[in-house]
MDTraj code that builds the backbone (N, CA, C; nanometers):
import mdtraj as md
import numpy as np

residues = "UNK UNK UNK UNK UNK UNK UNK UNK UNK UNK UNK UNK UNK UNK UNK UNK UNK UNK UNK UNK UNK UNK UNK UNK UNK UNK UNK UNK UNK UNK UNK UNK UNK UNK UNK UNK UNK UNK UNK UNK UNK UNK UNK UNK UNK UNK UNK UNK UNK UNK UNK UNK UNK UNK UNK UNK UNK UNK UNK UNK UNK UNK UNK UNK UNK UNK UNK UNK UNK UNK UNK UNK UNK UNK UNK UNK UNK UNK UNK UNK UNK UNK UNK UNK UNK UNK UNK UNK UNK UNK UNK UNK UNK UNK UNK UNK UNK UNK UNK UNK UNK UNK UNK UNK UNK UNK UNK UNK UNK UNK UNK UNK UNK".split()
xyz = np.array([
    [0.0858, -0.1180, 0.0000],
    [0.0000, 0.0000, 0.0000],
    [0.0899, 0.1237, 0.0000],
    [0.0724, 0.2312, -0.1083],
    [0.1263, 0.3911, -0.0491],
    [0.1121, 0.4209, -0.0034],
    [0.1929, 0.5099, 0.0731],
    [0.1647, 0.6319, 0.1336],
    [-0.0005, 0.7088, 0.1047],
    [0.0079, 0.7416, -0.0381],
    [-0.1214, 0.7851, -0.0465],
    [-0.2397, 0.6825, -0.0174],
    [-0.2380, 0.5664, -0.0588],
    [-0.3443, 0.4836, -0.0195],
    [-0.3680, 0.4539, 0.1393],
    [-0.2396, 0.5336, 0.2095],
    [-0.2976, 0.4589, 0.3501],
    [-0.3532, 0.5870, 0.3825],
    [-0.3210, 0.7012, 0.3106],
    [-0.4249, 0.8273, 0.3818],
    [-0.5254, 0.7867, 0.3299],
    [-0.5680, 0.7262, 0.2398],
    [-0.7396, 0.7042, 0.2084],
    [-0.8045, 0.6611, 0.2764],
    [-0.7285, 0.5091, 0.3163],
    [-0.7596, 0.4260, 0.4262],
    [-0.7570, 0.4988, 0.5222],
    [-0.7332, 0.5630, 0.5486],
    [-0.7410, 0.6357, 0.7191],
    [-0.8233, 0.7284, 0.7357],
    [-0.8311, 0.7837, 0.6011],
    [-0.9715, 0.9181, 0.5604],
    [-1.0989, 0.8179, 0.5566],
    [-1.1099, 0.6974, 0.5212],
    [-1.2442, 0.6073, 0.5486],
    [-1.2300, 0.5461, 0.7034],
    [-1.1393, 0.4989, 0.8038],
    [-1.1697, 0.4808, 0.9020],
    [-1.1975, 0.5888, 0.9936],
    [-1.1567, 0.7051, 0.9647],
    [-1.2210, 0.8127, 1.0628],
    [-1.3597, 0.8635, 1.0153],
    [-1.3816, 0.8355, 0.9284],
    [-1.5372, 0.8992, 0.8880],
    [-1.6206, 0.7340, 0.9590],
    [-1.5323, 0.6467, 0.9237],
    [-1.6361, 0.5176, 1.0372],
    [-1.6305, 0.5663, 1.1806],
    [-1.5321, 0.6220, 1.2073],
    [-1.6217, 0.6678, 1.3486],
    [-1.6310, 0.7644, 1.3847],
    [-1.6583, 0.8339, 1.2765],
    [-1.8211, 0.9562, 1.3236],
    [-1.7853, 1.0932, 1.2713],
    [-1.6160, 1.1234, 1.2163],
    [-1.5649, 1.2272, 1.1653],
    [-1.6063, 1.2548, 1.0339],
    [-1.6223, 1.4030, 1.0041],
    [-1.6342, 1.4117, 0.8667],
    [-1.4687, 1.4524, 0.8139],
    [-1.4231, 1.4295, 0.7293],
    [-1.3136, 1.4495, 0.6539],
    [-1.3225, 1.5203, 0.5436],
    [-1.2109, 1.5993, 0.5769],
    [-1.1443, 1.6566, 0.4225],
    [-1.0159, 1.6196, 0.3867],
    [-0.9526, 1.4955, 0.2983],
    [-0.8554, 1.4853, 0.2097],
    [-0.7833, 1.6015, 0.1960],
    [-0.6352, 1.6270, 0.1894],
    [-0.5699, 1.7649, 0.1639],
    [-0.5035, 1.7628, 0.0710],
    [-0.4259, 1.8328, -0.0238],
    [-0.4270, 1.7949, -0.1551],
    [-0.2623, 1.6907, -0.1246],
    [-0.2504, 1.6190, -0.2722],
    [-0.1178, 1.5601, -0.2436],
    [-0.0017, 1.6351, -0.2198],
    [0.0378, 1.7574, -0.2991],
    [0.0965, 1.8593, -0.2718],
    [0.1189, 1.9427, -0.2201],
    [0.1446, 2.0053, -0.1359],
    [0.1303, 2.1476, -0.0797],
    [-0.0052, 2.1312, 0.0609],
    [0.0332, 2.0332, 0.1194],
    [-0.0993, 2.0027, 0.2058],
    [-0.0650, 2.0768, 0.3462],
    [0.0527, 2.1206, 0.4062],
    [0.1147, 2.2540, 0.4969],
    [0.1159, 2.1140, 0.6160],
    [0.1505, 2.0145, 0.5931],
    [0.2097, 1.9111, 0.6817],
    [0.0495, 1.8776, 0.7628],
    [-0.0647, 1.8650, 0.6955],
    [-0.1955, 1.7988, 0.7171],
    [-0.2121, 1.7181, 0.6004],
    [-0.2476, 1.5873, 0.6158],
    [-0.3347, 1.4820, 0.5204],
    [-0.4264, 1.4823, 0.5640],
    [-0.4962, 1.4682, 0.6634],
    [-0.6492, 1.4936, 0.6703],
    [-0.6682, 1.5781, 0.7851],
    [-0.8191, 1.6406, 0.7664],
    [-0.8127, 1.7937, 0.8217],
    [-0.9885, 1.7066, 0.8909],
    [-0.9549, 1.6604, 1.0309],
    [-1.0655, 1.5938, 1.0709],
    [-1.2374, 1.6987, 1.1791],
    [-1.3337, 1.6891, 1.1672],
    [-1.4123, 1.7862, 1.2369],
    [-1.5411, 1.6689, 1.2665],
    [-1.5367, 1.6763, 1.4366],
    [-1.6448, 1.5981, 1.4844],
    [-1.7001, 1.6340, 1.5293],
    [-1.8467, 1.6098, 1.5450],
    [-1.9636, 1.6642, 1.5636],
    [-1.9971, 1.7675, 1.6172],
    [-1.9075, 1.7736, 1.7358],
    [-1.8930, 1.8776, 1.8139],
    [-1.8816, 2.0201, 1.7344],
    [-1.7778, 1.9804, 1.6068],
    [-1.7135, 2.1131, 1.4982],
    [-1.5612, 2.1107, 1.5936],
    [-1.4896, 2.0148, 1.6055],
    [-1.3989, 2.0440, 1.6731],
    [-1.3001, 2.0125, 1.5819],
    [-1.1753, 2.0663, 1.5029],
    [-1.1565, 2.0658, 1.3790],
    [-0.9711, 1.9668, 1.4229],
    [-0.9327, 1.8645, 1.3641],
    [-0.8377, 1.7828, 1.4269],
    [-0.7411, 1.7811, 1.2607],
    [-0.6193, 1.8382, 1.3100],
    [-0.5161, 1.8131, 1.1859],
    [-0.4718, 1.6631, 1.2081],
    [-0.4105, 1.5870, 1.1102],
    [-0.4059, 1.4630, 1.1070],
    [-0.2731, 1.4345, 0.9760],
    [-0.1765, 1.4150, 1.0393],
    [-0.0601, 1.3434, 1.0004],
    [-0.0823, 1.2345, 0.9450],
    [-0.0726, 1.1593, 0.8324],
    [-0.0669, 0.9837, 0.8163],
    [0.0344, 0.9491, 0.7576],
    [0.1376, 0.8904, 0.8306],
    [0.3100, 0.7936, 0.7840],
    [0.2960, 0.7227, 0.7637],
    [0.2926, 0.6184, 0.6398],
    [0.3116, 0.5389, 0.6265],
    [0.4033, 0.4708, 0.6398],
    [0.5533, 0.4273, 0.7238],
    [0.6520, 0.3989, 0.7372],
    [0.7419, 0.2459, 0.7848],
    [0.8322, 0.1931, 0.7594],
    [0.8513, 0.0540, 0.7925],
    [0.9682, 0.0321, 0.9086],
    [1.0200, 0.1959, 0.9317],
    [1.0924, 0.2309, 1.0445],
    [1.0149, 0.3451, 1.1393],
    [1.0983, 0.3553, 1.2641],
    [0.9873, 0.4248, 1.3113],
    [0.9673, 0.5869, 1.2789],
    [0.8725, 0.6761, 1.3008],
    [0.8562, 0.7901, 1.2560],
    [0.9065, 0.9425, 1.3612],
    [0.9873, 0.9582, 1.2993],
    [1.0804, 1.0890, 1.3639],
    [1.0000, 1.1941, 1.4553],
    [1.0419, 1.2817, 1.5256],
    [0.9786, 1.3510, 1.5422],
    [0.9046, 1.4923, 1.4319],
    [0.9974, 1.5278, 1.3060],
    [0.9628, 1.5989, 1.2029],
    [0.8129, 1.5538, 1.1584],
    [0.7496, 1.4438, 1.1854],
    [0.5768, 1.4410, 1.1724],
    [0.5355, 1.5474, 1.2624],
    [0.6124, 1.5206, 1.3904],
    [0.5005, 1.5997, 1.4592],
    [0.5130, 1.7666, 1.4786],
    [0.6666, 1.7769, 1.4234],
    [0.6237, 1.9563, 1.3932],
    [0.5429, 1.9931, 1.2441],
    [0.5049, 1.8599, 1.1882],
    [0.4384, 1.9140, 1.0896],
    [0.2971, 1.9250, 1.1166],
    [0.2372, 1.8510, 1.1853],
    [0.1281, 1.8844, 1.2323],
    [0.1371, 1.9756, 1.3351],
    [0.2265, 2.0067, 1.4051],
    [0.2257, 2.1236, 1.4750],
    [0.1997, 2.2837, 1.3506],
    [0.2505, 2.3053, 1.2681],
    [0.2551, 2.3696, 1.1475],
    [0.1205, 2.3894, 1.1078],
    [0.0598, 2.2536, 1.0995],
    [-0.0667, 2.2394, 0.9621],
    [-0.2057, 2.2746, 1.1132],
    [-0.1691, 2.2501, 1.2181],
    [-0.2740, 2.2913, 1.3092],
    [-0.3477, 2.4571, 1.2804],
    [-0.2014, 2.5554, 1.2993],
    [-0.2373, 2.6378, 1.2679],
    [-0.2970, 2.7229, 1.1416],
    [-0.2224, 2.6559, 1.0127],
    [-0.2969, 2.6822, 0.9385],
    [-0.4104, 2.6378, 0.9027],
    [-0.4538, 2.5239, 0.9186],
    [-0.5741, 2.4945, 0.9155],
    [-0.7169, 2.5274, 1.0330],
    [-0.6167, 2.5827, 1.1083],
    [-0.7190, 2.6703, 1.2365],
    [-0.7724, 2.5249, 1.3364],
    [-0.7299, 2.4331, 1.3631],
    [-0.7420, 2.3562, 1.3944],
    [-0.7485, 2.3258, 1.5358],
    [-0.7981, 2.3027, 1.6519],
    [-0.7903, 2.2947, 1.7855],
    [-0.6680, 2.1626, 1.8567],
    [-0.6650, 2.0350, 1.7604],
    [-0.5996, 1.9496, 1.7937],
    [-0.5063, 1.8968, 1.6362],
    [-0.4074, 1.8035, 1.6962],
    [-0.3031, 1.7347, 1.6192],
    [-0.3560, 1.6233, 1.6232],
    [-0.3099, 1.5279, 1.5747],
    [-0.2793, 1.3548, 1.5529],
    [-0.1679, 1.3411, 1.4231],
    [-0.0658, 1.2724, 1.4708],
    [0.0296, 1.1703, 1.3746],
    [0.0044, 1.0138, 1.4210],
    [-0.0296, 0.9943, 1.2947],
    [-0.0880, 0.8217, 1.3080],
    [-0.0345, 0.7403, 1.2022],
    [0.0502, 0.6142, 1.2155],
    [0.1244, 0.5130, 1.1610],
    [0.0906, 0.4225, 1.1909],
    [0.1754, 0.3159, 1.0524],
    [0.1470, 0.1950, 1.0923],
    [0.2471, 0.1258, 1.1444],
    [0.3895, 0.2156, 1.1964],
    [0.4694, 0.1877, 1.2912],
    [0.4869, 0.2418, 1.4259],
    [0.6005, 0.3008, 1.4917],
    [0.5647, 0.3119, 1.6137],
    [0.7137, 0.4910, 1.6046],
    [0.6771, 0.5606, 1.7212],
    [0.7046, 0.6722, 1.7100],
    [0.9244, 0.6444, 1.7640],
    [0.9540, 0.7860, 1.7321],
    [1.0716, 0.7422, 1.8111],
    [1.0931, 0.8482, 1.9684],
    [1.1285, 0.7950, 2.0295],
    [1.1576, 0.9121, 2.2034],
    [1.1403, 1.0242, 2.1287],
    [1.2012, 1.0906, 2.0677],
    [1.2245, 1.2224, 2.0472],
    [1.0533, 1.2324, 1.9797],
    [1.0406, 1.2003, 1.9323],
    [0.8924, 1.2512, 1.8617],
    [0.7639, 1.2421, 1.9514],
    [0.7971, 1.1177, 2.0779],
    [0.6862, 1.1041, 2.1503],
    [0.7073, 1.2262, 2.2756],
    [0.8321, 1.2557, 2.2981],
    [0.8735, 1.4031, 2.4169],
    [0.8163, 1.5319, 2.3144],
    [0.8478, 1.5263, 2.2153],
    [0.7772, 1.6598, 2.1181],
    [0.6427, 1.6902, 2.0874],
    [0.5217, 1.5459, 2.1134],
    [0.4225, 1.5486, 2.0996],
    [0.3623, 1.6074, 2.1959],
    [0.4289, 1.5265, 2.2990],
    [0.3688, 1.5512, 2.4733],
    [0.4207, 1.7032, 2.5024],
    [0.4931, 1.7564, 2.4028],
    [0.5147, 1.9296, 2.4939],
    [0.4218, 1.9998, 2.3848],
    [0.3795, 1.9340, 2.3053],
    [0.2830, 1.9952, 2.1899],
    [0.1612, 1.9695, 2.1588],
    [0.1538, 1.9006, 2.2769],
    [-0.0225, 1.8424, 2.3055],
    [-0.1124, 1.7579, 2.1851],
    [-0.0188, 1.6676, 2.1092],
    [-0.0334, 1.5925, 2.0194],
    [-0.0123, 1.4639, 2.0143],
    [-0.1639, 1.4054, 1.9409],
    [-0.2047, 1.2628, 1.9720],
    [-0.1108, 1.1895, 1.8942],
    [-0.0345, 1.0654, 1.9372],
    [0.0173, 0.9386, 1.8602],
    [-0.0400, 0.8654, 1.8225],
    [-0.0636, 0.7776, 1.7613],
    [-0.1422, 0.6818, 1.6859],
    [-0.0698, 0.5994, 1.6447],
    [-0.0292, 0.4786, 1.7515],
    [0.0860, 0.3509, 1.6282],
    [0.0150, 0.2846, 1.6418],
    [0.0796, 0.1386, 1.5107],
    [0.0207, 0.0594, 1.5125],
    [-0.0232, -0.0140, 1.6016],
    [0.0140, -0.0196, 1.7022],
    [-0.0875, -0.0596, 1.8300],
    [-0.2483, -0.0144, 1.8202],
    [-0.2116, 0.1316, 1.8454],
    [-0.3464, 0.2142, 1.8373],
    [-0.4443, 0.1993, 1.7479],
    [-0.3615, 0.2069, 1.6108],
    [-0.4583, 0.1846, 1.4680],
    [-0.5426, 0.0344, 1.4872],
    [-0.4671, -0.0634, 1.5362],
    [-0.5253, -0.1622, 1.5554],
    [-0.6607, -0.1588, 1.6572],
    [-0.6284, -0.1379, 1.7355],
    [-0.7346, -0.1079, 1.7837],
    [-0.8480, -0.0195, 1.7438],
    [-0.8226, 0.0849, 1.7086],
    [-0.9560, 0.1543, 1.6087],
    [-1.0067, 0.1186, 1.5088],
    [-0.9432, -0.0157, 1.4635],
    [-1.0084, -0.0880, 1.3541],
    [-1.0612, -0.1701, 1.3611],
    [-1.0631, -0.2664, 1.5417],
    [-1.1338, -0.3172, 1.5809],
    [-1.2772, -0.2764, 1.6542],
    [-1.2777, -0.1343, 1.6852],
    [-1.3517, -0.0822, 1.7264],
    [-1.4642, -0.0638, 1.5784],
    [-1.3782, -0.0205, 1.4762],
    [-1.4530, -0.0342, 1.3704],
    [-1.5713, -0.1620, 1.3419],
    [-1.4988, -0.2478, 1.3224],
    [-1.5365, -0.3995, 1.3177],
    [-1.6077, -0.5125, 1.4123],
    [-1.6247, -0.4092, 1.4932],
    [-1.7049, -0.4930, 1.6699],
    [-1.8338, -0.4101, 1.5989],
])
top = md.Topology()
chain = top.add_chain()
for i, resn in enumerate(residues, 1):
    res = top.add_residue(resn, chain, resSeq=i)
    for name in ("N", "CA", "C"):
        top.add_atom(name, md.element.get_by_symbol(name[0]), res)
traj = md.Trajectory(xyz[None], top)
């Protein structure tokens, strides 16, 4: 699977539970792939790595980045690997959600229950 195909996949499991999504373009997306808003209107920037090592902390200043431009209240960087120290100390001083494959797994079971 690409990179781009796993943001699809991830733009259809968050609309399964309950988000509406906007796709961001392939290009020029200001370090957001999906730009998430739940019911509430609570508007969530959203990182997706596809990666087979683990993912740096540079995800998460990009969603730190794409928060603001997208006016966004919250972050998420979500993989289907697992983060490294430095990226999980950068999240936690930047108030931004991780998502590894641990996690994904589980929201896909939540899907599927």
């Amino acid at each position: 699977m690409s990179g781009y195909k796993f943001e699809e996949f991830m733009k259809h499991v968050y609309e399964q539970l309950g988000y509406s999504v906007y796709h961001t373009p392939k290009s020029g997306d200001q370090g957001a792939d999906l730009i998430l808003t739940s019911k509430e209107k609570k508007r969530i920037a959203v990182q997706v790595k596809r990666y087979s090592g683990k993912v740096s902390n540079s995800a998460v200043q990009e969603v730190v980045a794409a928060k603001g431009f997208y006016k966004c209240t919250e972050g998420i960087v979500v993989t289907n690997s697992y983060f490294t120290d430095s990226a999980r100390q950068l999240a936690k001083a930047n108030f931004i959600d991780l998502v590894d494959r641990n996690e994904l797994e589980k929201m896909i079971n939540t899907i599927l229950s």
